[in-house]
ChimeraX commands (.cxc) that place a marker at each C-alpha (Angstrom):
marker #1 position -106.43,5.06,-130.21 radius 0.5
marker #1 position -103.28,6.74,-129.01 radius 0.5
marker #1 position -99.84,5.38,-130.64 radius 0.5
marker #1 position -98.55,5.27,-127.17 radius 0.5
marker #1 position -101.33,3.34,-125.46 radius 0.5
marker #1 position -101.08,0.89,-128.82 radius 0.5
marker #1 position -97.77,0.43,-127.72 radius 0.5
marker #1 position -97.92,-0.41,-123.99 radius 0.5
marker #1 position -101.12,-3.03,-124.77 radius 0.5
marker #1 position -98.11,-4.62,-127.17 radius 0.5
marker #1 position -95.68,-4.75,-124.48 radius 0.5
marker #1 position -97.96,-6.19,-121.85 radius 0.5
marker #1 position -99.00,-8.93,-124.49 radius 0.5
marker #1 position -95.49,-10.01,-124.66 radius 0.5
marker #1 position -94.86,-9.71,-121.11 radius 0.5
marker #1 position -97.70,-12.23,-120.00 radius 0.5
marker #1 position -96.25,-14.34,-123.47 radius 0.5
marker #1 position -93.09,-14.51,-122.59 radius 0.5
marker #1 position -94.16,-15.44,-119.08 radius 0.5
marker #1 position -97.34,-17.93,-120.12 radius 0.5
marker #1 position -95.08,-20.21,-122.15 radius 0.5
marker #1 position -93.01,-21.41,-119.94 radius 0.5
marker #1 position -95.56,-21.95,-117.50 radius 0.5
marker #1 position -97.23,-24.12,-120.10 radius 0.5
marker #1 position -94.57,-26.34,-120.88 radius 0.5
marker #1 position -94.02,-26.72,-116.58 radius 0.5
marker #1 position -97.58,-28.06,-116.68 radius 0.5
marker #1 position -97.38,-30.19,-119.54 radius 0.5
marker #1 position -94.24,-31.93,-118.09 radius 0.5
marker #1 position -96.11,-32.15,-114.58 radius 0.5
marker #1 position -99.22,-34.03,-116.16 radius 0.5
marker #1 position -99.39,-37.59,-116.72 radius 0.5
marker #1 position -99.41,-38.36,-120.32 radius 0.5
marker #1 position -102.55,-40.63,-120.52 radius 0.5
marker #1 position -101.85,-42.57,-123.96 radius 0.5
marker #1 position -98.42,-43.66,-122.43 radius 0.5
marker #1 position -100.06,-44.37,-118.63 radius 0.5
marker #1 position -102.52,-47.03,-121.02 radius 0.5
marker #1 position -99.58,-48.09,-122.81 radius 0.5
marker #1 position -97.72,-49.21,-119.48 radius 0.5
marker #1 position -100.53,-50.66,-117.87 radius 0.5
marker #1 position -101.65,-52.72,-121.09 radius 0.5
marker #1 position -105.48,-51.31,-120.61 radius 0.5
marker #1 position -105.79,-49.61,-124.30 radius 0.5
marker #1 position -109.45,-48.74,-125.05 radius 0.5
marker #1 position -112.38,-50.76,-123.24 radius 0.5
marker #1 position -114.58,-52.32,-126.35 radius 0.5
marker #1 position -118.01,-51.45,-124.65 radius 0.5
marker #1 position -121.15,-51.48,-127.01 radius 0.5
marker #1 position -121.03,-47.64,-128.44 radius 0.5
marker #1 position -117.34,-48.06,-128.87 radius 0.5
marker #1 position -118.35,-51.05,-130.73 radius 0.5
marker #1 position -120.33,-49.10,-132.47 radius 0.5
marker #1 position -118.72,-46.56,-133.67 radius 0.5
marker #1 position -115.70,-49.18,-134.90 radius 0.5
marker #1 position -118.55,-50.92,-137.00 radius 0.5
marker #1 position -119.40,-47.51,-138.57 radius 0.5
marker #1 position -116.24,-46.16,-138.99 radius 0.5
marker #1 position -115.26,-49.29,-141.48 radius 0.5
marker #1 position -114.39,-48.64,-145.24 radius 0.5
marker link #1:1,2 radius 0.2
marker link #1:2,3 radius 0.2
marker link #1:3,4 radius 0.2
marker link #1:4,5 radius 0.2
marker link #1:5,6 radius 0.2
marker link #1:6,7 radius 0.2
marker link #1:7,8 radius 0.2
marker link #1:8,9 radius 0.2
marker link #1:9,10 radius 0.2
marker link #1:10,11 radius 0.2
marker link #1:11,12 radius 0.2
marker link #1:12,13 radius 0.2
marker link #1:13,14 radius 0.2
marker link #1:14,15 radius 0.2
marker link #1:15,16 radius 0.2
marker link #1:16,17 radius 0.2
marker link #1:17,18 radius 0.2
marker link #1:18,19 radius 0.2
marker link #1:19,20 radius 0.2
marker link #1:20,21 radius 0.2
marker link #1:21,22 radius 0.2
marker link #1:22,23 radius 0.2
marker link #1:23,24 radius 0.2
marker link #1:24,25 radius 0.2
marker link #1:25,26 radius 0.2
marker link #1:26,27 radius 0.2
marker link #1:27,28 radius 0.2
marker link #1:28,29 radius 0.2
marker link #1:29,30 radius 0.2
marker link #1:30,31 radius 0.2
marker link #1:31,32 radius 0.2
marker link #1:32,33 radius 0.2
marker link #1:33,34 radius 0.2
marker link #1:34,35 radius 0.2
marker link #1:35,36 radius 0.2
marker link #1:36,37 radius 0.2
marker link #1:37,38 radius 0.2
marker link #1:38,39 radius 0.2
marker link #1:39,40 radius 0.2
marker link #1:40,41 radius 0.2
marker link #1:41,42 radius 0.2
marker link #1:42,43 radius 0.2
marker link #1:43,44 radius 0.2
marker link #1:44,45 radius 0.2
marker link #1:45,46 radius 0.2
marker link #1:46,47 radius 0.2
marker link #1:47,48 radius 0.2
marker link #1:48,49 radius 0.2
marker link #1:49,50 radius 0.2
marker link #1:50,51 radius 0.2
marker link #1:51,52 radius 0.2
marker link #1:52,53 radius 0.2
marker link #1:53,54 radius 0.2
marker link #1:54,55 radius 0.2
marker link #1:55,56 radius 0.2
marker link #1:56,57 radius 0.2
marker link #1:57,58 radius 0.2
marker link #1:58,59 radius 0.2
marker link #1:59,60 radius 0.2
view
């Protein structure tokens, strides 16, 4: 591999970085955070049999 084509594969890498992360944290402030959307509404987890379950085996 050529030094110079080492080089412009670096710079493109930080080029889409520098523009993925801040379309990352757009989308993370756009989504609905779920645990706080259960919190609000008072719903929590749903106790159905295999959640039962699991909570039985999961005991120390």
């Amino acid at each position: 591999m050529d030094k110079k084509e080492a080089g412009q594969s670096r710079r493109d890498f930080l080029k889409l970085a520098g523009t993925a992360a801040p379309a990352a944290v757009a989308a993370a402030a756009l989504a609905p955070d779920s645990a706080e959307a259960a919190e609000a509404t008072g719903e929590g987890m749903r106790k159905t049999e295999h959640v039962k379950k699991y909570l039985e085996s999961a005991r120390f």
